[in-house]
C-alpha positions as CSV (number, residue, x, y, z in Angstrom):
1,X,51.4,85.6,59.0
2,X,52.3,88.5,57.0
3,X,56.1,89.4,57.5
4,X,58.9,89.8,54.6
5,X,62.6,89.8,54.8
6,X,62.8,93.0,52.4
7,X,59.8,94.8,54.1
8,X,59.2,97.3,57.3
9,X,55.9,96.2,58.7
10,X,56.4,97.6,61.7
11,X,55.8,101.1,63.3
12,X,58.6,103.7,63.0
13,X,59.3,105.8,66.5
14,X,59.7,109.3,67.5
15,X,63.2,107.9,70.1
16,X,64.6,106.9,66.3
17,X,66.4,110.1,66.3
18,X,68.0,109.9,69.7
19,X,70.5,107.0,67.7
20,X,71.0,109.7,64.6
21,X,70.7,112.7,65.2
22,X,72.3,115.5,66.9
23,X,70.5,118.1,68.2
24,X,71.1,120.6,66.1
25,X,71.3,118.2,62.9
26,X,67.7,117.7,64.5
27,X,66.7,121.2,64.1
28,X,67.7,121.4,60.9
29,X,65.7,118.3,59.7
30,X,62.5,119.9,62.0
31,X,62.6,123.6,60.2
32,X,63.4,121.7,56.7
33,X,60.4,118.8,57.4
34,X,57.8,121.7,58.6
35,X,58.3,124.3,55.8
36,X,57.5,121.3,53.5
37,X,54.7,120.3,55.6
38,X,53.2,123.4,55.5
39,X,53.6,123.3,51.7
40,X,52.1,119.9,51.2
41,X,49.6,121.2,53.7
42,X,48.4,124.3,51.6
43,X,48.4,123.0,48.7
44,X,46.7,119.5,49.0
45,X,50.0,117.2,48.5
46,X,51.9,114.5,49.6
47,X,49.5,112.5,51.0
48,X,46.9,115.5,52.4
49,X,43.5,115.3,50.5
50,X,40.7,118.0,50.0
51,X,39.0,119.0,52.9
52,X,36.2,118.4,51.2
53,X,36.8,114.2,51.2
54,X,35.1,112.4,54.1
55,X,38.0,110.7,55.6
56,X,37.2,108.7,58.8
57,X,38.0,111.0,62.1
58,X,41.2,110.9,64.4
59,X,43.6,111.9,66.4
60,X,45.3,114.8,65.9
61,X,48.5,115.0,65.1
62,X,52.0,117.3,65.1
63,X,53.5,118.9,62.2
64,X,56.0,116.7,60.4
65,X,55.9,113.9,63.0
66,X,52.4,113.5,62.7
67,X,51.1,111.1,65.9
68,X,54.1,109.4,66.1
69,X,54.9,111.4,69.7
70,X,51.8,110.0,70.8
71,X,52.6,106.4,70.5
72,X,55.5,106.1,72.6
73,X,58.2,103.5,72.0
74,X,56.9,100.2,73.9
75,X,54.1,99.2,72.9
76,X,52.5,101.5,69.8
77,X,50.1,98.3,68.7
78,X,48.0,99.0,72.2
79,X,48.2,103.0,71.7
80,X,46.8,102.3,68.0
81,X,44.4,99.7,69.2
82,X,43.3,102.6,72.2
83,X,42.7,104.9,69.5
84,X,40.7,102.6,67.1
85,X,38.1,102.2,70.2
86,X,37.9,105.6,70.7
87,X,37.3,106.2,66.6
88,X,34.9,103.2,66.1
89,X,37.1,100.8,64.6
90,X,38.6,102.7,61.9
91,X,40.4,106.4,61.6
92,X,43.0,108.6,59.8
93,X,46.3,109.8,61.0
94,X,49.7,111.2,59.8
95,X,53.2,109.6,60.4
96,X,55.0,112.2,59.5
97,X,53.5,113.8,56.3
98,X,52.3,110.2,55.3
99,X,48.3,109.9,55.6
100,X,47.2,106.3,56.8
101,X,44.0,105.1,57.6
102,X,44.1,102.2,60.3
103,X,41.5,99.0,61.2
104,X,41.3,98.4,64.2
105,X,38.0,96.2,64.8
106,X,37.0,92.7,63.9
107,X,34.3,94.0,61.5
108,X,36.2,96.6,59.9
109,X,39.3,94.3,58.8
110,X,37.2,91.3,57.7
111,X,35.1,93.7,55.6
112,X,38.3,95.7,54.7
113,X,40.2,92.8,53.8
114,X,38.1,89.7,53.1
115,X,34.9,91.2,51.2
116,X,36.2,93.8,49.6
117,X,39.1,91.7,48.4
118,X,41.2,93.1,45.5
119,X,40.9,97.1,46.5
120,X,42.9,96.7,49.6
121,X,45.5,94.1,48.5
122,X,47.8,96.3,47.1
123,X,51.2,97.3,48.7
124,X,52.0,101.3,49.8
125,X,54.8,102.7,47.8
126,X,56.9,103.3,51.3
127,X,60.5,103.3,50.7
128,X,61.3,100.0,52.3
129,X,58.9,98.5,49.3
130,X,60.3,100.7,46.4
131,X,63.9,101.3,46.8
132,X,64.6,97.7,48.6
133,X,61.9,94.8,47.2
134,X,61.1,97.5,44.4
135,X,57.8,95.2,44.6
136,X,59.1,91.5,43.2
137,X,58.5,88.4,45.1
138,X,55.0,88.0,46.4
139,X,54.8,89.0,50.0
140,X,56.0,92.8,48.9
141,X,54.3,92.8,45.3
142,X,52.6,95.5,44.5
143,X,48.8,94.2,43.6
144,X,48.4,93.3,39.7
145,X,49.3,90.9,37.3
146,X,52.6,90.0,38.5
147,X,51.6,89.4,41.7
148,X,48.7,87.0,41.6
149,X,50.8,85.4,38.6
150,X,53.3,84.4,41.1
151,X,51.1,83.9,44.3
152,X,49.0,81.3,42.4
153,X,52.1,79.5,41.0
154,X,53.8,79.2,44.5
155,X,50.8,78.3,46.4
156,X,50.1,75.1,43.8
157,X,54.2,74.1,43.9
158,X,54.2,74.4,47.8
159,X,51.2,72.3,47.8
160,X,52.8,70.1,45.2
161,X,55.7,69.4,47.1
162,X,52.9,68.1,50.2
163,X,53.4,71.8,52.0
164,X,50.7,71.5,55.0
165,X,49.7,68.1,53.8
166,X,50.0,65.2,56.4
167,X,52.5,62.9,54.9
168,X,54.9,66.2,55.5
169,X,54.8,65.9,59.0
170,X,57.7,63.1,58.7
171,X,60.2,65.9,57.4
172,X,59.2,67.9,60.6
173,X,59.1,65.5,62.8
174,X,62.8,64.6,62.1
175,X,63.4,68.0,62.4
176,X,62.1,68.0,66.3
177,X,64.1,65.2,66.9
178,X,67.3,67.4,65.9
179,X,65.7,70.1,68.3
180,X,65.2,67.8,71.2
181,X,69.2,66.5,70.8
182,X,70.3,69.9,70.8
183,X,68.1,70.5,73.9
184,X,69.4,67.4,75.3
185,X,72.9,68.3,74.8
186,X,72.3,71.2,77.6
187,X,71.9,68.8,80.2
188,X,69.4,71.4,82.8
189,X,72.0,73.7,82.2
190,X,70.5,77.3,81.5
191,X,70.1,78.2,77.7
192,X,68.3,80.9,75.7
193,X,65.7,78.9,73.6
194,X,66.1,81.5,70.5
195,X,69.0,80.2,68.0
196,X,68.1,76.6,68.4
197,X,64.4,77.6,67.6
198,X,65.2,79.6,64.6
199,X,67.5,76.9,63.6
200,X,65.1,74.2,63.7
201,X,62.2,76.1,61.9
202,X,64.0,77.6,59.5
203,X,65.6,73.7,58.2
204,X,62.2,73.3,58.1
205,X,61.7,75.6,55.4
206,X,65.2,74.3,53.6
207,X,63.9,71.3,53.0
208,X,61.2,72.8,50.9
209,X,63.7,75.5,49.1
210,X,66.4,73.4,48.9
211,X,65.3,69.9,49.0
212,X,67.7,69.1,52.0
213,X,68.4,70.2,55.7
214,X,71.7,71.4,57.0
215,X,73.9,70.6,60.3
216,X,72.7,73.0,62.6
217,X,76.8,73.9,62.5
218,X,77.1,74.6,58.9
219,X,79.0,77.6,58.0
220,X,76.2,78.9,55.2
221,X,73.5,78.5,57.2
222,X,74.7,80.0,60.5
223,X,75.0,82.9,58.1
224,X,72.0,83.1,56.6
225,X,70.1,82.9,60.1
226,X,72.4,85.5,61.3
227,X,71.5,87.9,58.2
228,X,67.9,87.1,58.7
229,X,67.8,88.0,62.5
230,X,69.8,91.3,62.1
231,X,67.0,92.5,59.7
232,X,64.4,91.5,61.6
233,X,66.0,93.8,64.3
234,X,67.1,96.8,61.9
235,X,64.3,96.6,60.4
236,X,62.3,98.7,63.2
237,X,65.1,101.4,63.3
238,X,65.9,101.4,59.1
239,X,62.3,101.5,58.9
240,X,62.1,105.4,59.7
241,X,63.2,106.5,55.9
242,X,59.6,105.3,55.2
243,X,57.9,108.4,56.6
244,X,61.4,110.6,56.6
245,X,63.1,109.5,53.5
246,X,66.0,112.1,53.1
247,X,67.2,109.6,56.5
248,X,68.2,106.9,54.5
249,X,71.1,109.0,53.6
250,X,72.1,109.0,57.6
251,X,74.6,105.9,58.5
252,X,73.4,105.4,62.0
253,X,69.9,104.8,60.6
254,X,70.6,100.9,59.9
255,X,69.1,101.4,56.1
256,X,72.5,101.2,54.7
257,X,73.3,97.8,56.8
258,X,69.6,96.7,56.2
259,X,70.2,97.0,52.4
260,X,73.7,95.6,52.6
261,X,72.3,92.7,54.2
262,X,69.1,91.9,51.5
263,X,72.3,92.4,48.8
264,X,74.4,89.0,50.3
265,X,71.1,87.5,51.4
266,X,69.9,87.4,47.2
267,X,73.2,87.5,45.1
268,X,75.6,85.4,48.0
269,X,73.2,83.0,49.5
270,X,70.1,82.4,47.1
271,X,71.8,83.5,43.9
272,X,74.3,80.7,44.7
273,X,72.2,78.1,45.5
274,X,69.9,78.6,42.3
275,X,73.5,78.2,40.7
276,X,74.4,75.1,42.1
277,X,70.8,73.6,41.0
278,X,71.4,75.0,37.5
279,X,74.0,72.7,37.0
280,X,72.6,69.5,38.3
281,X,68.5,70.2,36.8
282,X,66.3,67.5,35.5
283,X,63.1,68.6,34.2
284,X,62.3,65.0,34.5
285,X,63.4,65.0,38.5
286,X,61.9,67.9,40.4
287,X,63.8,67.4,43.8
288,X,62.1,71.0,45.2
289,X,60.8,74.6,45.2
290,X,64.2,76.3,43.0
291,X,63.8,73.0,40.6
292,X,60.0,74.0,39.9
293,X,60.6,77.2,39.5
294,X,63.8,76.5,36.9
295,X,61.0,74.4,35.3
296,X,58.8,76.6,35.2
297,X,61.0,79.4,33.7
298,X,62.1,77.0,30.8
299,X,58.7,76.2,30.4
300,X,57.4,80.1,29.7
301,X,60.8,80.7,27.8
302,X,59.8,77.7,25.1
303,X,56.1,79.2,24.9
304,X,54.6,81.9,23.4
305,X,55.3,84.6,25.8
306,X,57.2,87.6,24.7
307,X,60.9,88.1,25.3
308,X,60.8,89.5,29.2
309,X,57.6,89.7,29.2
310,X,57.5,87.0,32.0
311,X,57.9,87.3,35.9
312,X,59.6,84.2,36.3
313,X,62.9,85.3,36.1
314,X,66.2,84.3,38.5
315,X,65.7,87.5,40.0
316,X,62.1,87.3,41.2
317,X,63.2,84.0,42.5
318,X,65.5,85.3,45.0
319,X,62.7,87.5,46.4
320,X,60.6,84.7,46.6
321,X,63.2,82.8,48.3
322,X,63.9,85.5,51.0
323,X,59.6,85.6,51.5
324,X,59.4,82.2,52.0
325,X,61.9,82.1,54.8
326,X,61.2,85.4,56.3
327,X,57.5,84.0,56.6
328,X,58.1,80.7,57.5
329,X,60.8,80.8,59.8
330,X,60.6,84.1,61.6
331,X,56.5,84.2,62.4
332,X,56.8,80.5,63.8
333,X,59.7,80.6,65.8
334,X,58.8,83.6,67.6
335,X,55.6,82.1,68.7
336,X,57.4,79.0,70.0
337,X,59.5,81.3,71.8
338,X,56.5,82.8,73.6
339,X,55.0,79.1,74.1
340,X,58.0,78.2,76.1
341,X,57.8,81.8,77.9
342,X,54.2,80.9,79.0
343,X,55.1,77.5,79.9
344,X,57.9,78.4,82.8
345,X,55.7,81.4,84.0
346,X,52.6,79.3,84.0
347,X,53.6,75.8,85.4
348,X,50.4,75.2,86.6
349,X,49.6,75.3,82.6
350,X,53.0,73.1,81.5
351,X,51.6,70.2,83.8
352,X,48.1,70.6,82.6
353,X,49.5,69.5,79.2
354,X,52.0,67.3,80.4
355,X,49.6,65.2,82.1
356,X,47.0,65.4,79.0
357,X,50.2,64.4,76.3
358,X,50.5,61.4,79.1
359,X,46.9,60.1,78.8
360,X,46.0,60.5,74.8
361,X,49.9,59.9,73.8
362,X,51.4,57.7,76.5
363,X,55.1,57.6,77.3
364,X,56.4,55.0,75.0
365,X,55.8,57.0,71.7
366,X,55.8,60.2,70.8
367,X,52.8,62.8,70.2
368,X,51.8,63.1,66.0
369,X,48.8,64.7,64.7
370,X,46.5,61.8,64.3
371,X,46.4,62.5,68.3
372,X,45.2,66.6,67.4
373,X,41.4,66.0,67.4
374,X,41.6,64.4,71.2
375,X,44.5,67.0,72.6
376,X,41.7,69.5,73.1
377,X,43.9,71.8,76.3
378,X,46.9,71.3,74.3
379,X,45.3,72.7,71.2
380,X,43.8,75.3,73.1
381,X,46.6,76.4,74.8
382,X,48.0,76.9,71.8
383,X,45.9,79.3,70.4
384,X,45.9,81.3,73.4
385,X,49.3,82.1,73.3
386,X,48.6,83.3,69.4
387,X,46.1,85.3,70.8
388,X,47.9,86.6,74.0
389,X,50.7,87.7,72.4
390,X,50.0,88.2,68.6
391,X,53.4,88.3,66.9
392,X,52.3,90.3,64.1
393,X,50.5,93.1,66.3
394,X,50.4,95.4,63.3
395,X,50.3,94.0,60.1
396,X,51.8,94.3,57.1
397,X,50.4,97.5,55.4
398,X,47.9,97.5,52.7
399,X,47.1,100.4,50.2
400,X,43.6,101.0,47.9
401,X,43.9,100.1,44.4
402,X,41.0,102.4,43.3
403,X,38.6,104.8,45.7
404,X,36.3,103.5,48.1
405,X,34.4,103.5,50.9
406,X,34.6,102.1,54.4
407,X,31.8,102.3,57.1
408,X,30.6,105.4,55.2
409,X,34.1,107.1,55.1
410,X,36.0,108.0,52.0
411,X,39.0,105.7,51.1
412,X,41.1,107.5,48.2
413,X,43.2,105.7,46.2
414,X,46.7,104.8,47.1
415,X,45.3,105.3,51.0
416,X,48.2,103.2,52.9
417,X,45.9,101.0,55.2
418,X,47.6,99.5,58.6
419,X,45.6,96.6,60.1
420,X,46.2,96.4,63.9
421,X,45.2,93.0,64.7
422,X,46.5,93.2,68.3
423,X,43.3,95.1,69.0
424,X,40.8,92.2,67.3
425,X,43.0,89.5,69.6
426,X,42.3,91.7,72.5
427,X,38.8,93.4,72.3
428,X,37.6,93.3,75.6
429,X,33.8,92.5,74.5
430,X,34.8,89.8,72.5
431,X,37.8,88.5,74.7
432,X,37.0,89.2,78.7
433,X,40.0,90.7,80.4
434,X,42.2,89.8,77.8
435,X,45.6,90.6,78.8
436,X,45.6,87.5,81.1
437,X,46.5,84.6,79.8
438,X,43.4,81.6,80.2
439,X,43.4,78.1,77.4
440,X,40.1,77.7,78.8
441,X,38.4,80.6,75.8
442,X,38.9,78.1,73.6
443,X,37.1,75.3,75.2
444,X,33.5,74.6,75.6
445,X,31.8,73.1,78.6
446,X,32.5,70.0,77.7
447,X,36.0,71.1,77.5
448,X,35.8,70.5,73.6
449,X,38.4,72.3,72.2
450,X,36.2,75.4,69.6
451,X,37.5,78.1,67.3
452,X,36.0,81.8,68.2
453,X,35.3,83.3,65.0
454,X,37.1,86.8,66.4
455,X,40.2,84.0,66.4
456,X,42.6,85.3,62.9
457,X,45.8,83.8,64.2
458,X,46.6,83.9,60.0
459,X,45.2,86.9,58.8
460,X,42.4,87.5,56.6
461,X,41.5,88.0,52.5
462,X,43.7,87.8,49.6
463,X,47.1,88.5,51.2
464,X,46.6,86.2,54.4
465,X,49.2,83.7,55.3
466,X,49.7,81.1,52.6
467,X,51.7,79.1,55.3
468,X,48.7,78.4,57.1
469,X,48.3,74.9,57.7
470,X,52.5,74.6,57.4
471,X,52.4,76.7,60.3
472,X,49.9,75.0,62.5
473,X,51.5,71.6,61.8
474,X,54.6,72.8,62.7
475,X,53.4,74.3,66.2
476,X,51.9,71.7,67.0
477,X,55.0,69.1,66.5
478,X,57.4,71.0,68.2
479,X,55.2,72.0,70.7
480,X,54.0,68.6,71.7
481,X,57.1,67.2,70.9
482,X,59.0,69.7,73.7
483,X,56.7,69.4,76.3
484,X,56.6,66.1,75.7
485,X,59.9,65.1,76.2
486,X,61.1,68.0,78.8
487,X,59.9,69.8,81.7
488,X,60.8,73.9,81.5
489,X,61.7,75.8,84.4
490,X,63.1,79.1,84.7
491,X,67.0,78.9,86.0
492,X,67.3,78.5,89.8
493,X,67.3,82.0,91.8
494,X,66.4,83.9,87.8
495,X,64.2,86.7,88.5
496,X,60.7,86.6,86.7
497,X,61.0,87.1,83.0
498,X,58.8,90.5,81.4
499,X,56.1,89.0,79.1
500,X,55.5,92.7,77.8
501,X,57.9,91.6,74.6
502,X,59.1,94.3,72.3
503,X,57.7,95.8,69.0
504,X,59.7,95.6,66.1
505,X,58.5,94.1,62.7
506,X,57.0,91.4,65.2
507,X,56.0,91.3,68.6
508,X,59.3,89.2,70.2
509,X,59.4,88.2,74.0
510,X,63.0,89.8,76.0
511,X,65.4,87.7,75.8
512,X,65.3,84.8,78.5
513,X,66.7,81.6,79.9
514,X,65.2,78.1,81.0
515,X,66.0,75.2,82.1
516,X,65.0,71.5,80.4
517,X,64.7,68.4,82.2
518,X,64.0,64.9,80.6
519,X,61.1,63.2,80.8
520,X,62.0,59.8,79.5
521,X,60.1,57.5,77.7
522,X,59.4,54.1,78.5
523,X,60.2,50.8,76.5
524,X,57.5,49.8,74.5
525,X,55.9,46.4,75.6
C-alpha cells in the first residue's frame, strides 16, 4: 500500500482556506495567484503545455484553483473516479496551476503502471517531496539510481530477516496475544479500537526495525505513535503548499507542525535508536533491519566506492525507517479498523465467520495460517472490506520520466500522474452495485474462495506495496485471532456508526466505539 510518513498523497481542498485565511488575506492570495496564472497561462509555463500536445480531455477547471471547487471536501476519490467514467479512464486537470493527468480505470493503471514500468515510477517534484523527504528513503525517492539501489537492498534484508515468510507468523502471533489482553482488560466495557490497533501493528513493525517489541506503555513509543498519527492527520491540511506553495509560510496551515514533527520523528526517535545500535554492532550478529543496514554501510565504505558517492548513509536510513512504519503500520491498521466497523454493522456477517473459525479451527486452539486455504468466507470477507473501503482511495502520485503515450494521448515528461484506485475497487461493470458490502464476490459456486483479477488490494508495477505478503499475514492473524476470541457489538443504545469514513492521506472510518465479549476456549482433551 503506497503511503509515506514524509509524503502528501492525498488531495488538497478548496475548505483548506476557511482554517487560514482571512477574507481579505484571501483576496489578496486570489488577485496574486490569477495574475500569475494568467502569465503561466500565456506563455506556456508552470505546468501548461502547447496547445498543440494531445493531452487526454477533462474537466474544466477555474483559474488558480483549478477543479479543486469541483471536488468538494468528503469524498474527492468518488468525484475523481465520476470524472474518469465520464473521460474514458484517463484525463487532464489543474489543481491549482499544477497540470495532472489521472487513471481512473483497471486497464489504464495496469498498463500505466505495470507494462510501462520505469516511465511512470518516478515521484512529482510537489513540495511535500522536495522541501520535506527532498526524495531519500524509498517510498518518496525520486525514480533513478538511488532509488532502485535502496528498494532492491531493503526488499532482500526484509526478506532476510523472514519478512512475509511463514516462520514470521510466531512474532505476530505473540503480538495478537498482547492485542487480545489489552482487549480483555476492557471487560464489554465501550472502547475505541484505534490506539490499541495502531499499537499492536506498529510493534509489529519494531520487531523488524529494532529487533524487539515494546510495552504497549512505554514512554518512546507512545510518542512515536502519537507523532505518526498527527501527520497522518496534518498531512491532508499541510498538504495544500503542494499546489499553493507561498502557504507554507502561513502558521495555521499545519506545514510548519508537519515538518516539526518529521524533524523529532528522524533526529529524536530513529537517529537515537541507530545510535544506541552503533554502540553495541556485531557484523558477526545481525539482530535486525538498522544492524543490516550498519553492515551494509561499512561494507560500501571498505570497497571501492567513491567518498559519498554511496546512498547508504545514516541519513537515508532515517527515511527508510519512517517509510517502513508509515507503510506498515498505518495502511494495516486502518483496514482492521474498518474490519471491526463491518463486523458490529454487519452481525449477520461476524457470525458467518464465527461459526466457520468454529468448524475448520475448533475452540480449543487458536486460528494460524496453515488453516487459510480451508477459511474460504473468512478470506473472502476479508478482501471485501479492502475492496469496500480502499484505504488508499487515491494513490500515491507518480510522475513520467521521459514523454509518452497513453491510450493515444500525449504524456510529457514530468506529467504528475494520480492513480485513483477507489474507482477500479468500485467499477460498476466489474463490481455489481458496489457500494454495498457482499464476501460472497469473492466466492465461486462452490463457495471456493477466488481472486478477481480487477482485485489490487496492493497496488500495481514497480512501486507497489513491498509489504505485500507482511500485510496479508498480518490481517489475517489479527483478524481471525479477534473474531475468534470476541464477539463485537456496538455499545448498548449507540446510534449507528457512518461507514462513509473521511479522506485524508488514507480513507479512515469516524471514529467509533464497540463492545468485546469473550468467547472462551475450551480445555484441550
Amino acid at each position: 500500500m503506497e503511503t509515506a510518513l514524509h509524503l502528501d498523497y492525498s488531495l488538497t481542498y478548496l475548505h483548506s482556506f476557511s482554517f487560514v485565511l482571512n477574507l481579505r488575506l484571501a483576496l489578496v492570495f486570489t488577485a496574486t495567484w490569477l495574475a500569475v496564472w494568467v502569465l503561466q497561462d500565456q506563455l506556456g509555463i508552470g505546468g501548461r503545455v502547447s496547445r498543440s500536445v494531445n493531452l487526454p480531455p477533462g474537466p474544466w477547471g477555474w483559474p488558480v484553483l483549478g477543479i479543486l471547487p469541483s471536488l468538494g471536501v468528503t469524498a474527492p476519490h468518488q468525484r475523481l473516479a465520476e470524472f474518469a467514467t465520464k473521460y474514458g479512464g484517463v484525463f487532464t486537470c489543474y489543481f491549482g496551476g499544477h497540470r495532472v493527468v489521472v487513471l481512473g480505470n483497471y486497464d489504464c493503471i495496469v498498463q500505466a503502471l505495470g507494462k510501462s514500468g520505469d516511465v511512470f515510477s518516478d515521484r512529482p517534484r510537489l513540495t511535500m517531496f522536495t522541501e520535506v523527504g527532498g526524495g531519500r528513503g524509498v517510498a518518496g525517492a525520486y525514480f533513478g539510481k538511488q532509488w532502485k539501489e535502496q528498494r532492491a537492498w531493503t526488499f532482500n534484508i526484509l526478506r532476510g530477516l523472514g519478512l512475509g515468510k511463514d516462520n514470521f507468523e510466531s512474532n505476530i502471533t505473540e503480538e495478537v496475544g498482547h492485542l487480545c489482553d489489552r482487549v480483555n482488560a476492557y471487560q464489554s466495557e465501550a472502547f475505541d479500537p484505534c490506539l490499541s490497533l495502531n499499537t499492536a501493528v506498529s510493534n509489529i513493525i519494531c520487531s523488524i526495525v529494532y529487533g524487539t517489541r515494546f510495552d504497549y506503555d512505554n514512554t518512546t513509543f507512545k510518542r512515536l505513535l502519537t507523532l505518526l498519527q498527527e501527520n497522518f492527520e496534518l498531512v491532508g491540511l499541510a498538504g495544500v503548499v503542494n499546489f499553493f506553495p507561498v502557504l507554507k509560510h502561513i502558521p495555521l496551515c499545519g506545514f510548519g507542525k508537519f515538518l516539526a514533527n518529521v524533524r523529532e520523528l528522524n533526529s529524536c526517535l530513529f537517529s537515537k535508536s541507530i545510535s544506541d545500535h552503533r554502540l553495541t554492532f556485531d557484523q558477526g550478529r545481525i539482530r535486525d533491519f538498522i544492524d543490516a543496514y550498519l553492515n551494509e554501510m561499512c561494507g560500501r565504505d571498505s570497497g571501492e566506492n567513491e567518498v559519498g558517492s554511496s546512498s547508504f548513509t545514516e541519513e537515508n536510513l532515517t527515511w527508510v525507517i519512517g517509510d517502513l512504519f508509515a507503510v506498515g503500520t498505518e495502511t494495516t491498521a486502518l483496514t482492521l479498523r474498518w474490519a471491526l466497523l463491518y463486523m458490529v454493522t454487519h452481525t449477520n456477517v461476524q457470525q458467518k465467520v464465527q461459526q466457520e473459525l468454529d468448524e475448520v479451527v475448533g475452540r480449543t486452539r487458536l486460528p494460524s495460517l496453515e488453516e487459510r486455504p480451508r477459511l474460504n468466507y473468512t478470506h473472502a470477507v476479508i478482501n471485501e472490506i479492502q475492496r469496500v473501503r480502499y484505504i488508499a482511495a487515491i494513490t500515491v502520485p507518480r510522475a513520467t520520466t521521459e514523454d509518452t503515450k497513453l491510450n493515444g494521448y500525449d504524456i510529457p515528461k514530468g506529467t504528475t500522474i494520480m492513480p485513483v484506485m477507489w474507482a477500479v475497487m468500485h467499477d460498476p461493470k466489474v463490481w455489481p452495485h458496489p457500494d454495498e458490502f457482499q464476501p460472497e464476490r469473492f466466492l465461486d459456486d462452490r463457495g471456493q474462495y477466488h481472486k478477481p483479477e480487477h482485485f489490487l488490494p496492493y497496488g500495481t508495477g514497480r512501486r507497489m506495496c513491498p509489504g505485500e505478503r507482511l500485510a496479508r499475514m498480518e490481517l489475517f492473524l489479527f483478524f481471525t485471532h479477534l473474531l475468534h476470541r470476541f464477539s463485537f457489538s456496538l455499545p448498548l443504545g449507540a446510534p449507528q456508526p457512518s461507514l462513509s469514513g473521511r479522506m485524508g492521506i488514507t480513507l479512515a472510518p469516524q471514529p467509533y466505539h464497540l463492545v468485546a465479549r469473550s468467547r472462551p476456549l475450551k480445555e484441550s482433551g
